[in-house]
C-alpha angles and dihedrals in degrees: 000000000000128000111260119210100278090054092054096043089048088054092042092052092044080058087054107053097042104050098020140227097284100050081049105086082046095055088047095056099044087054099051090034084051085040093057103045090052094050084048084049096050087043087051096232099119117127095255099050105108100184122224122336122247115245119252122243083233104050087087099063121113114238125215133209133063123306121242118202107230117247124238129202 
């Protein structure tokens, strides 16, 4: 079931009234600004996103002893 356009006029004009004409540029802008940084973050284009690591010489290195599980509390 999806919101007509009354629905979505009533709802527009309770925003309205509650927060007011002037907050509502601002609130706009926070939304598509919130809006953009989470489409960038699912694209995996964000600053912070480093890729994949590069593998190491020595990974491939075979390790001897004797393996220990690990313990968990």
């Amino acid at each position: 079931m999806t919101p007509g356009i009354p629905e979505l006029l009533v709802v527009l004009l309770i925003v309205l009234v509650l927060l007011g004409p002037k907050r509502l540029p601002a609130l706009g802008r926070q939304l598509g600004g919130g809006l953009r940084e989470l489409r960038s973050g699912l694209r995996g284009r964000g600053d912070d996103a480093a890729g994949p690591a590069a593998p190491r010489a020595d990974e491939d290195e075979v390790l001897e002893g004797e393996v220990v599980p690990e313990r968990r509390r």
